[in-house]
C-alpha positions in Angstrom: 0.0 0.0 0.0 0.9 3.4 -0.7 2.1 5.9 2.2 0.4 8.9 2.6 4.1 11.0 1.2 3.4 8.9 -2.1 -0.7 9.3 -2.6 0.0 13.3 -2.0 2.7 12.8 -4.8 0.1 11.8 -7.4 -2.6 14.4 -6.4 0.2 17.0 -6.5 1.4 15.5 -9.8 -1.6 15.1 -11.7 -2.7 19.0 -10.0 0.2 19.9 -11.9 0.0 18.5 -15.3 -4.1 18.8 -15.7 -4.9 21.8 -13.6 -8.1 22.4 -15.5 -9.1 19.2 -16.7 -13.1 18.6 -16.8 -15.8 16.5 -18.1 -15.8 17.0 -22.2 -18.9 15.2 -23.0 -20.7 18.3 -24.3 -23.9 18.7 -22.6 -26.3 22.4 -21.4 -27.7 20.9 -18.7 -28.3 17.6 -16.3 -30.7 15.4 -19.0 -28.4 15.8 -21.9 -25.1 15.1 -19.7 -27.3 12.0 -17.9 -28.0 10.9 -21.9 -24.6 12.0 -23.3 -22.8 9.8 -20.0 -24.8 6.9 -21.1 -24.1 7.0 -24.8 -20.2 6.7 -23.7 -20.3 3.1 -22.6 -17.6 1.2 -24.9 -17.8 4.6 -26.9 -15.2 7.6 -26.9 -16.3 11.2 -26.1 -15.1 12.5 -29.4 -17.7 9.7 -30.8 -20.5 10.9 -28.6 -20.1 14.5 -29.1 -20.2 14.3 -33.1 -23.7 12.2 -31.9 -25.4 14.3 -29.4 -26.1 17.4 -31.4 -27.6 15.6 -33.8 -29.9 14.0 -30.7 -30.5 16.8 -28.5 -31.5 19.2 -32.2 -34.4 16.4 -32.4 -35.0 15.8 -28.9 -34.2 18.1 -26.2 -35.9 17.2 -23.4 -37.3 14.0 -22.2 -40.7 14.3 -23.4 -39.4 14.5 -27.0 -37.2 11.8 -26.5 -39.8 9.7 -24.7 -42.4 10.0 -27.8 -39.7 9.4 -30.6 -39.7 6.6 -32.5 -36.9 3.7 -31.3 -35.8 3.8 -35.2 -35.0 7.1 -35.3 -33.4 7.5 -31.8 -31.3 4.4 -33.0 -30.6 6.3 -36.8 -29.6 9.4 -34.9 -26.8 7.4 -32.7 -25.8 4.5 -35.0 -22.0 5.5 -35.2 -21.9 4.2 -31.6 -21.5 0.6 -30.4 -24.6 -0.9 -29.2 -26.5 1.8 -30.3 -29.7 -0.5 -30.5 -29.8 -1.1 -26.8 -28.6 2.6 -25.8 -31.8 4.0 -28.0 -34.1 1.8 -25.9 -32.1 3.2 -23.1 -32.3 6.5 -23.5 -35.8 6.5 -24.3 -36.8 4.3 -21.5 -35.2 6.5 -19.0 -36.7 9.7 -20.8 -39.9 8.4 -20.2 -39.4 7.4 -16.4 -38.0 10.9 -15.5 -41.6 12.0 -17.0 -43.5 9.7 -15.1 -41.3 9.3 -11.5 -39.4 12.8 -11.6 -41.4 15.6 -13.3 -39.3 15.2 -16.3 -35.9 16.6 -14.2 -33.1 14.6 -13.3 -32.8 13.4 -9.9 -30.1 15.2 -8.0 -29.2 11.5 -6.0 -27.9 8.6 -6.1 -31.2 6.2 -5.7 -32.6 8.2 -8.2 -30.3 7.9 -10.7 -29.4 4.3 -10.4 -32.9 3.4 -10.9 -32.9 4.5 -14.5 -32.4 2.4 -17.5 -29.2 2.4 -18.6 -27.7 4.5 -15.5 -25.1 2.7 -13.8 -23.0 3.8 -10.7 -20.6 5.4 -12.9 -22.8 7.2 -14.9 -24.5 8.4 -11.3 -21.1 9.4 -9.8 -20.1 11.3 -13.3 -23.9 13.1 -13.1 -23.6 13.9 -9.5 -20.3 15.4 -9.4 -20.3 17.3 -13.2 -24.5 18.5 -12.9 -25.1 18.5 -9.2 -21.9 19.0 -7.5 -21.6 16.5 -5.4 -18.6 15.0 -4.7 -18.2 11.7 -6.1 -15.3 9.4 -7.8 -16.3 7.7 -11.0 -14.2 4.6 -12.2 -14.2 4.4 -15.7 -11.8 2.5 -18.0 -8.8 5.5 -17.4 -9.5 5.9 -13.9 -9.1 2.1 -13.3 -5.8 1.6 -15.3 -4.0 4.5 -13.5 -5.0 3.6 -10.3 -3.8 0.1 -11.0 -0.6 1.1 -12.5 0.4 3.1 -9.9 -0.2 1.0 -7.2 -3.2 2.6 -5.7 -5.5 -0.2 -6.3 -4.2 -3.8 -6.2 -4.8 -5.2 -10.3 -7.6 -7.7 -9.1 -9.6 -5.0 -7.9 -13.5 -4.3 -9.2 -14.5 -1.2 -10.2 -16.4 -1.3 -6.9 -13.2 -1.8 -5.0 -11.1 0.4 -7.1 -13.7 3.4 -6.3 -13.6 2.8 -2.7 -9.9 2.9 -2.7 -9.9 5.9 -4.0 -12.4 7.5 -1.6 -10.5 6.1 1.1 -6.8 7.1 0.0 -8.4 11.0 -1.6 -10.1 13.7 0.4 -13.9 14.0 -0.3 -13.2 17.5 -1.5 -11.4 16.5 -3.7 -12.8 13.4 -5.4 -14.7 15.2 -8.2 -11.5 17.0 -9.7 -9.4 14.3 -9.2 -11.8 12.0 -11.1 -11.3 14.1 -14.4 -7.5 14.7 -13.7 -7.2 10.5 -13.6 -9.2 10.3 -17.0 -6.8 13.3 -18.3 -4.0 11.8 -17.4 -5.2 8.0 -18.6 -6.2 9.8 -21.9 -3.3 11.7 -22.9 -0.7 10.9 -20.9 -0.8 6.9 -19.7 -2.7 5.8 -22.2 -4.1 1.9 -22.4 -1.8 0.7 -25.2 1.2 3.5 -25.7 1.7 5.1 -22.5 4.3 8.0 -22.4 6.4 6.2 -19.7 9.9 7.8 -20.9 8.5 11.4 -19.7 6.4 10.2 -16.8 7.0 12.0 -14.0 5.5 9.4 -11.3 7.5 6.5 -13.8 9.5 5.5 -10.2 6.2 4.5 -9.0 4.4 3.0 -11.6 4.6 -1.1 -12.1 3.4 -1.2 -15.8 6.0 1.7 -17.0 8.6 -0.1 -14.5 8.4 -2.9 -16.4 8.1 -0.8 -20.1 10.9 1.1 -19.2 13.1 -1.6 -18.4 16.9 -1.4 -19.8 16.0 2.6 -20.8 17.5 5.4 -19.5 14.7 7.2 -17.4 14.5 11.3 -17.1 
């Protein structure tokens, strides 16, 4: 396990390099980020933003959404993977903010998990980014980083990896250090060609150790 020297290392380190990173699914308000967070599953943002203009022009609130068509939610969103099953998502949960929530997003947890297609990361992401709330979504980047740094142990669930974090983070800071992770999974230690060479936490991290191996370091 990481001291507490090393953990402020990382938040200093990441505070550093993404000081203004943020959530860059493109959304005006709490429905289109709840829709736009949903679309992302197994989908980039880039992907999802060249989608939800297209969406949001047609439908741009839930009552619209709820009353379109499945065929052409699924036309307007086909670039994405599983589109078929996000279109019946998005609808569905369109419809039950109309019928459970007054057609507005609900501002907790319970709430949001209880619509189709919301999982807990797509809560956490919607909490945090619309609501405030602090609130540390694991997705794909957040997972790897935490892993190859040695925050999380590599058989950890997303559940476990998120309460890890929690744990090992201050609450205040959860929500801006959930984007700088993603940042710095994004552009900096990416999945399949991290940037290890110029890595300023490379002394620290088990996958670079081992990519690094034989190579002078900075």
């Amino acid at each position: 396990m990481l001291r507490k020297a090393e953990i402020d290392r990382i938040e200093a380190t990441l505070e550093e390099m993404f000081p203004d990173a943020f959530c860059e699914l493109i959304h005006r308000n709490p429905f289109e980020l709840v829709v736009a967070v949903a679309l992302s599953a197994q989908a980039t943002d880039v992907l999802v933003n060249q989608v939800t203009p297209g969406l949001f022009a047609a439908y741009p609130d839930p009552a619209s959404l709820a009353a379109a068509p499945g065929e052409e939610i699924e036309d307007k969103i086909k670039r994405l993977g599983l589109y078929r099953n996000k279109a019946k998502n998005i609808k569905a949960l369109a419809a039950q903010l109309l019928a459970q929530h007054d057609g507005e997003v609900p501002s907790e947890r319970a709430g949001l998990e209880a619509l189709p297609g919301v999982g807990r990361k797509t809560a956490n992401v919607v909490l945090s980014v619309a609501f405030d709330v602090p609130a540390f979504a694991v997705d794909t980047h957040v997972e790897r980083v935490s892993k190859r740094l040695g925050i999380c142990r590599w058989k950890d669930n997303v559940t476990q990896v998120e309460a890890t974090l929690m744990r090992r983070f201050k609450r205040e800071r959860w929500s801006k250090l959930h984007h700088q992770f993603i940042f710095f999974g994004r552009y900096h230690c990416k999945a399949q060609r991290p940037n290890c060479e110029a890595c300023p936490l490379l002394d620290m991290c088990r996958e670079g150790k081992k990519r690094t191996k034989g190579i002078a370091t900075p």
